[in-house]
C-alpha positions as CSV (number, residue, x, y, z in Angstrom):
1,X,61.2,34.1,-86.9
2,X,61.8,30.7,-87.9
3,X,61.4,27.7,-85.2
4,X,64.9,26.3,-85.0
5,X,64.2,22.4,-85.2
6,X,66.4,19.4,-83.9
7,X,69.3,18.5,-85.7
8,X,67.9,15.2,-87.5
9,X,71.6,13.8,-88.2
10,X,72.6,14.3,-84.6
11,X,71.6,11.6,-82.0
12,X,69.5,12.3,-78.8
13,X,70.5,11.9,-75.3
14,X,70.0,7.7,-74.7
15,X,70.1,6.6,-78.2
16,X,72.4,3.9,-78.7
17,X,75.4,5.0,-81.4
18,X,76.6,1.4,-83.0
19,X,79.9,1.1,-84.5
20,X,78.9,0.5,-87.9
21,X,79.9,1.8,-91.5
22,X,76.4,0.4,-93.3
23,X,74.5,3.6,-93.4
24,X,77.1,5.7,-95.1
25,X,77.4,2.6,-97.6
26,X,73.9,2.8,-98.6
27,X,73.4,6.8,-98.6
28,X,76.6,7.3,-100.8
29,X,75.3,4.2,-103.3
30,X,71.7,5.4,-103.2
31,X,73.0,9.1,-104.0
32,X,75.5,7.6,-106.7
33,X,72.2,5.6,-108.3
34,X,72.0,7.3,-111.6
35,X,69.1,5.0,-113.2
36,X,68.7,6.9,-116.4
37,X,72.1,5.5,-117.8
38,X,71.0,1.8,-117.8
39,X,70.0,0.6,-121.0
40,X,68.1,-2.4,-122.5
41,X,71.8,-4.2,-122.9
42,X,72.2,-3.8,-118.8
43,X,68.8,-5.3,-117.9
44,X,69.2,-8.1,-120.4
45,X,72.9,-8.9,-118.9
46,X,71.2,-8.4,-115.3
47,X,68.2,-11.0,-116.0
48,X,70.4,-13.5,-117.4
49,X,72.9,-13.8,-114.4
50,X,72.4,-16.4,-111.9
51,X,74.0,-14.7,-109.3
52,X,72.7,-10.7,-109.3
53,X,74.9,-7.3,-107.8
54,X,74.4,-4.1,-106.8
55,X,74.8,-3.6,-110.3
56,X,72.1,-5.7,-111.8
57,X,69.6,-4.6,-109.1
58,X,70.2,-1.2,-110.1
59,X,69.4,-1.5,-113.9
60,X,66.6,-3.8,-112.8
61,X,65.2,-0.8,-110.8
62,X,65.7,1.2,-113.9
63,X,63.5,2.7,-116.7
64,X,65.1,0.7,-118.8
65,X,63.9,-2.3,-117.1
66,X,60.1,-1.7,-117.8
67,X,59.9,-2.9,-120.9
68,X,60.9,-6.1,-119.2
69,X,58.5,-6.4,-116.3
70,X,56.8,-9.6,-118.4
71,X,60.1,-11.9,-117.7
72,X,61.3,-10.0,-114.4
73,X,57.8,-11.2,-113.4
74,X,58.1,-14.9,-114.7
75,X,62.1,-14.7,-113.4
76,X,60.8,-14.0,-109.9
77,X,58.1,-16.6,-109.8
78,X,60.7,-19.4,-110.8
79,X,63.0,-17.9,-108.2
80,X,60.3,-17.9,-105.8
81,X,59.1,-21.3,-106.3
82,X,63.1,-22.8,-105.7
83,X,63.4,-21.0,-102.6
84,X,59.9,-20.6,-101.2
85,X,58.2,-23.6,-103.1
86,X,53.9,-23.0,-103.3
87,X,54.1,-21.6,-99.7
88,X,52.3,-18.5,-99.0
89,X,52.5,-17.0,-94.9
90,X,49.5,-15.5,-93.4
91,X,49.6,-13.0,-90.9
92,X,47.8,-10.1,-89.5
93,X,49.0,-7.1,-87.6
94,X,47.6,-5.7,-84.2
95,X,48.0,-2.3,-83.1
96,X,48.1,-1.7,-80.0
97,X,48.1,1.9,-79.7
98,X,48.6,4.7,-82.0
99,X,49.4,7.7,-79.3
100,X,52.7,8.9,-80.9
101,X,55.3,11.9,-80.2
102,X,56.4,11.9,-83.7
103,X,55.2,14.8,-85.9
104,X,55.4,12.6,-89.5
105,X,53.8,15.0,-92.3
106,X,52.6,11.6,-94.2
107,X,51.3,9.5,-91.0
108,X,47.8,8.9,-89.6
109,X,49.0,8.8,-86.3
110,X,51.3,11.8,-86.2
111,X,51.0,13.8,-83.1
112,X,49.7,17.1,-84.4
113,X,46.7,14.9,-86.2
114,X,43.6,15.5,-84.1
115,X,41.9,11.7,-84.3
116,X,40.8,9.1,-81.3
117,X,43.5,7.7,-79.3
118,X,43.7,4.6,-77.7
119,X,45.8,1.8,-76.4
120,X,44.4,-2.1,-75.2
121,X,45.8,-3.0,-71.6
122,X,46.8,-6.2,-71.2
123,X,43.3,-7.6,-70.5
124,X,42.0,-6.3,-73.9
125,X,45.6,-7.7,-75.8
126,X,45.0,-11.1,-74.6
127,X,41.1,-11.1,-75.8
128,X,42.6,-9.6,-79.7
129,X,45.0,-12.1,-79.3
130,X,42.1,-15.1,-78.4
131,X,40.0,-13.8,-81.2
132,X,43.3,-13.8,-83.9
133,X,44.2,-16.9,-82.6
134,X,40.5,-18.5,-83.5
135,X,40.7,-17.9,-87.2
136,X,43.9,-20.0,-87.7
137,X,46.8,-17.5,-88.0
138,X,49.7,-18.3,-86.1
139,X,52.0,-15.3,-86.9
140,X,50.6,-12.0,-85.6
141,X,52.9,-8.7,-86.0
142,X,52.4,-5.8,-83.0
143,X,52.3,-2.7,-83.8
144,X,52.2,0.7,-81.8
145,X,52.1,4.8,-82.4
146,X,55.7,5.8,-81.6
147,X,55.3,6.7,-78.4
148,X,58.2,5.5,-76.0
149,X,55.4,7.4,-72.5
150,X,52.2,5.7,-73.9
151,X,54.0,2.2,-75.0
152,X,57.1,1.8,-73.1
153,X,58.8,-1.3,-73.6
154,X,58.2,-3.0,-71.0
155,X,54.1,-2.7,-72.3
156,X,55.4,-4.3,-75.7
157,X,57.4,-6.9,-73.4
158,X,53.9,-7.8,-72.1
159,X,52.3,-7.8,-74.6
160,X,55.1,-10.3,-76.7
161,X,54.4,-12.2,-73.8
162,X,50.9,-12.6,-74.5
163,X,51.5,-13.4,-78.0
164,X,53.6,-16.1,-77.2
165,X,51.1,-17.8,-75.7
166,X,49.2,-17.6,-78.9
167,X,51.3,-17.5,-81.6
168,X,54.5,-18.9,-82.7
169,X,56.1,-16.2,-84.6
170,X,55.6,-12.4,-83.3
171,X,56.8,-9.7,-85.4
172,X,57.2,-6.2,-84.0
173,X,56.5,-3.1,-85.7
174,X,57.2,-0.6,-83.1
175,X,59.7,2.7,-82.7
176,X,63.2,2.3,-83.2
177,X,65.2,1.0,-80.1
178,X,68.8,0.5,-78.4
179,X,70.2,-3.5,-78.7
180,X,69.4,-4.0,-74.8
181,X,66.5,-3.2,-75.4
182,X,65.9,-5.9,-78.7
183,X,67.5,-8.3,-76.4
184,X,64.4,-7.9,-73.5
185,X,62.3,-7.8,-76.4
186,X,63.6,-11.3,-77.7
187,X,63.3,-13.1,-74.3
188,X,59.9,-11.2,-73.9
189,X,59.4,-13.6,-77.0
190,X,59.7,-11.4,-80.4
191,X,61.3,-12.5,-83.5
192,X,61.3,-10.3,-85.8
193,X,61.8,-6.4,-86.4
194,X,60.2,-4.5,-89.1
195,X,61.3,-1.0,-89.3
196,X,60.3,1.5,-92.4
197,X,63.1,3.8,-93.3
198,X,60.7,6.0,-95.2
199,X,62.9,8.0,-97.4
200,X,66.4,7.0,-97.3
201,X,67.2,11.2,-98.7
202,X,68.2,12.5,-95.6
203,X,67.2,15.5,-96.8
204,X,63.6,14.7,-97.7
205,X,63.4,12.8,-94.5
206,X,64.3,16.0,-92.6
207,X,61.5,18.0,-94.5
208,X,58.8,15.1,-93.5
209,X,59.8,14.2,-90.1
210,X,59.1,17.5,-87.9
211,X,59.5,16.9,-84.7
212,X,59.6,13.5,-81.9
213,X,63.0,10.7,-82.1
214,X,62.0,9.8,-85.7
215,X,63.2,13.5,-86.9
216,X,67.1,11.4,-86.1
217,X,67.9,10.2,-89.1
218,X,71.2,7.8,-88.4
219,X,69.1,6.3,-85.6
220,X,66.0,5.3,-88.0
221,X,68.8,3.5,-90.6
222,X,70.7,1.7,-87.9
223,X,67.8,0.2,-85.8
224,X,67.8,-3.1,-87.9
225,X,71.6,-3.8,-87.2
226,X,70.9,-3.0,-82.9
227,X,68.0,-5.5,-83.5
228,X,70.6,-8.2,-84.5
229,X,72.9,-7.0,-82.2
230,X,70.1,-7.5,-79.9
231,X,69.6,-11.2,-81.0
232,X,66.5,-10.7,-83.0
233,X,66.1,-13.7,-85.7
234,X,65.5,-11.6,-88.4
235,X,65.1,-8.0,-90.0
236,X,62.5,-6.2,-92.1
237,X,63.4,-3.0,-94.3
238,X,60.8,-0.9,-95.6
239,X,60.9,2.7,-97.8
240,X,57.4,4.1,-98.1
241,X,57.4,4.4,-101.8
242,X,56.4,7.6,-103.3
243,X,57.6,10.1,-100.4
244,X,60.6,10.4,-102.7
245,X,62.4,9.1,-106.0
246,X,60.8,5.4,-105.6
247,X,63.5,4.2,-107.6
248,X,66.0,5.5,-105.5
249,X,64.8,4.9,-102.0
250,X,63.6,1.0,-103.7
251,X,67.6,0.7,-104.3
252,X,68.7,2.2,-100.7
253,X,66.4,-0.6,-99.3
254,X,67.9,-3.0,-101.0
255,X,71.2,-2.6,-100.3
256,X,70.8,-2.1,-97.2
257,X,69.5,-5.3,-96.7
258,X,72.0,-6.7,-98.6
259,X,75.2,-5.1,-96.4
260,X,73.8,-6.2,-93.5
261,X,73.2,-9.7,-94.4
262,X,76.6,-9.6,-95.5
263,X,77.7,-9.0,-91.9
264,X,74.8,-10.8,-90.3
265,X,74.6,-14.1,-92.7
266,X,72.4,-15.9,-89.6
267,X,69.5,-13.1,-90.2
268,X,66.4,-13.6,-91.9
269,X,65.7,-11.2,-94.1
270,X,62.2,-9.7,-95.3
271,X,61.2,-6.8,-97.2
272,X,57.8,-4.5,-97.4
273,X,56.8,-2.8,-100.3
274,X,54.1,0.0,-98.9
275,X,52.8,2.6,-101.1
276,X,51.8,5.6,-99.4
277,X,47.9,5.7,-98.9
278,X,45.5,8.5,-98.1
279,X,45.2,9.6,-94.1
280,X,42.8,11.0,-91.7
281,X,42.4,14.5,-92.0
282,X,44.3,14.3,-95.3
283,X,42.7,12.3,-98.3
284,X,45.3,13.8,-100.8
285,X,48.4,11.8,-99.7
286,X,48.9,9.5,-102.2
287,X,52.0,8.3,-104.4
288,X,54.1,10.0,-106.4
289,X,54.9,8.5,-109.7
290,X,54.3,4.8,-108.1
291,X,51.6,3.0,-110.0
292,X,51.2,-0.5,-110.0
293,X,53.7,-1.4,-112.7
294,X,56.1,0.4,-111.0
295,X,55.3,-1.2,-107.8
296,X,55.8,-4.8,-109.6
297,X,58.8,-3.8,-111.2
298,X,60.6,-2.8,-107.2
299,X,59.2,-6.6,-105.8
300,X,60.4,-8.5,-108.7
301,X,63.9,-6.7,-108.7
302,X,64.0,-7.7,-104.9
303,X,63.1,-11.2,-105.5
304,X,65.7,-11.4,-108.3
305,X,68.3,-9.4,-106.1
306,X,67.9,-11.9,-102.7
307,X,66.3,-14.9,-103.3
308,X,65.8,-15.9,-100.3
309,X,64.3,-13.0,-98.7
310,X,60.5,-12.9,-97.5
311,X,58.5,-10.2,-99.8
312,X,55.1,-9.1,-97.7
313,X,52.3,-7.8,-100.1
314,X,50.1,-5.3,-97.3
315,X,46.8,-4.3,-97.4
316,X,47.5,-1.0,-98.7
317,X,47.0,-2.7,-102.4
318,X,43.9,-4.1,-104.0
319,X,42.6,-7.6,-103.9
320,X,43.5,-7.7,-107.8
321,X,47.3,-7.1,-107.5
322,X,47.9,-8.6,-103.9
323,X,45.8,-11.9,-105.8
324,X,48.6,-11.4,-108.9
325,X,52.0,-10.5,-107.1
326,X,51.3,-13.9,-104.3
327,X,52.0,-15.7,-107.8
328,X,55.0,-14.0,-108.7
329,X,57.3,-12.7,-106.0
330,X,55.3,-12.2,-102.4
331,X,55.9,-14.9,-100.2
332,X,53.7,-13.1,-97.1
333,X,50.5,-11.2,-96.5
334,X,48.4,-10.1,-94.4
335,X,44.8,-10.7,-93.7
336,X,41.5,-9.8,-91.6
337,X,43.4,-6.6,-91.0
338,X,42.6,-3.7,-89.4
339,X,44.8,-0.8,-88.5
340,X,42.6,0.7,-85.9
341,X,43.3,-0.2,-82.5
342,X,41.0,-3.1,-80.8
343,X,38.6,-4.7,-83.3
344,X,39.3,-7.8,-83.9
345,X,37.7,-9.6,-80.5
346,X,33.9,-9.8,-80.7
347,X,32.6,-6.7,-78.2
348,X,35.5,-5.1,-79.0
349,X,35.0,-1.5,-79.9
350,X,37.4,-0.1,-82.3
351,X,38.1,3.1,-80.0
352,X,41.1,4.8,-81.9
353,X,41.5,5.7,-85.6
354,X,43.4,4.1,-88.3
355,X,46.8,5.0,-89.2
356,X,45.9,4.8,-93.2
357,X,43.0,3.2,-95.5
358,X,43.4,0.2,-96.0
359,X,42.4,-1.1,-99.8
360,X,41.6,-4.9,-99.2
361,X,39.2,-5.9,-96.3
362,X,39.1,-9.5,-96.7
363,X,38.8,-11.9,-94.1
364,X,41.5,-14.2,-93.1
365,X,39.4,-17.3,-94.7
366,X,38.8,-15.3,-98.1
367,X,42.6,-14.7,-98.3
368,X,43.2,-18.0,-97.5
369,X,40.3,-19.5,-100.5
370,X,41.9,-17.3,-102.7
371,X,45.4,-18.6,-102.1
372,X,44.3,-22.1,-102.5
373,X,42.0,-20.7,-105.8
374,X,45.7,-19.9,-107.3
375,X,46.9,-23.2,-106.7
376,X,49.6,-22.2,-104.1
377,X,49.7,-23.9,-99.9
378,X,48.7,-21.1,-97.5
379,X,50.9,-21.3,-94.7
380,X,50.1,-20.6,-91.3
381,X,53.9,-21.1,-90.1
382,X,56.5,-23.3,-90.5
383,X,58.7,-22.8,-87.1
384,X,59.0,-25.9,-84.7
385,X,61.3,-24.9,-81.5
386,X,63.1,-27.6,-79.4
């Protein structure tokens, strides 16, 4: 007998339902996106507009488009440099726990996946936090397993508490949440929300994401627009490229972004561009049809789509490309990262396994030499409050 699963369009007991029309935007778009009709004509017309559409993304994102990664490339640099100037932002994340309810197919840290869980108290946060704070970084980006028992929020208040002490921007990376919620989160002393959609096929998504809150599909796609609602500065969107069409989910994200900037023109915008990586227990995950052209091609047609939006480059890619694209079209990434839980501190012991393998392992000085080396300004931030 087959197990009769949750409904993963129907919302759960507590979860916030917003009045908003943005998800059914993007799905219908994304599931209108017919790539293969763009021709050379379309990316040409795209690349020489000023201003770019929904349209011009969309043939940018095409296969037509690949022929033209060479000037998309140069295109996004020049668009970088007017918006972003030399600048480059370091930051690293911190995960504070990875216990996790969710039963995610893909993910390290799903529930079923027998590894070492952990999460720091508060004593053990502030030490991370000491040691972060020591190489220079003044942006740090907390991240937990998506456990609401394990890391209630009132643990992720704390521990934005403890950040801001420390830091001056603090990113959150955590499970999806109602706008009261954001709004504790804010005065705890977060700024940001990152939140990765994963697949924006709602029937994929219902394939990969078993069982646990992240099976609810509207909920996942609206928790960006309850972070704003919830006074969060700013908004990151995220599809883990290769769970699906890439060039399909890449155009969901963006216009999604887009939409809601639209009706949130205060909000900082920011995208990820993750590539899924191998796992624990599971060395064979890796993504479909996404190789590193492909993966140049989505950040340059998101730089050329909104300007202004921050691009992070993750440690999920090489040395090599994260070296190249910091030239181009990334204005963010990461360094001395670990995605285990409690190593940065000197005695710390990392006690719980990582969520993925991470590809570049350099420390937050080599990133920052080899920012300098390409003749751009590392920045540590840039925010003064009054």
């Amino acid at each position: 007998m087959k197990e009769q699963r949750t409904n993963h369009m129907e919302y759960m007991p507590g979860m916030e339902v917003i009045e908003s029309d943005i998800m059914n935007q993007v799905v219908s778009r994304m599931e209108a996106y017919d790539y293969e009709k763009y021709t050379a004509a379309d990316v040409q017309r795209a690349l020489n507009n000023d201003y770019r559409t929904i349209e011009d993304f969309a043939a940018l994102l095409s296969p037509a488009a690949m022929p033209f990664l060479e000037e998309m490339a140069q295109l996004a640099k020049e668009e970088t440099r007017k918006h972003f100037g030399n600048s480059v932002y370091m930051f690293t994340p911190l995960y504070l726990a990875n216990y996790c309810e969710n039963y995610c197919i893909y993910c390290g840290f799903n529930c079923h996946n027998k590894i070492r869980r952990a999460k720091l108290n508060y004593e053990e946060i502030e030490k991370e936090m000491q040691a972060i704070a020591k190489t220079g970084l003044e942006e740090v980006l907390l991240l937990t397993g998506e456990s609401r028992k394990m890391s209630d929020v009132k643990y992720i208040g704390e521990a934005c508490k403890i950040a801001r002490k420390y830091f001056k921007l603090v990113g959150l990376e955590v499970y999806p949440m109602n706008s009261d919620e954001y709004e504790y989160l804010r005065e705890c002393g977060a700024d940001f929300v990152t939140v990765f959609q994963e697949t924006y096929n709602s029937d994929k998504y219902e394939t990969l994401h078993l069982e646990g809150h992240k099976r609810i599909f509207p909920y996942r796609v609206n928790a960006q627009e309850r972070a704003l609602k919830g006074g969060m500065r700013g908004v990151g969107f995220a599809a883990l490229l290769g769970l699906d069409d890439f060039r399909k989910d890449a155009f969901a994200t963006g216009v999604h972004a887009y939409l809601l900037q639209r009706n949130y023109p205060h909000a900082e915008i920011a995208f990820s561009c993750p590539r899924l990586r191998p796992i624990i227990n599971n060395d064979k995950i890796n993504p479909r049809d996404v190789r590193e052209p492909q993966l140049l091609q989505v950040i340059t047609a998101y730089r050329l789509f909104m300007p202004f939006a921050n691009i992070t480059i993750s440690t999920r890619e090489c040395e090599r490309f994260r070296n190249n694209v910091i030239g181009l079209a990334a204005t963010k990434i990461s360094a001395g990262v670990s995605t285990g839980i409690g190593s940065h501190a000197e005695e710390a012991e990392d006690r719980g396994d990582n969520q993925f393998e991470i590809a570049d392992c350099r420390t937050v000085e080599e990133v920052y030499e080899a920012i300098k080396d390409k003749g751009l300004q590392p920045v540590m931030n840039d925010y003064v409050y009054v």
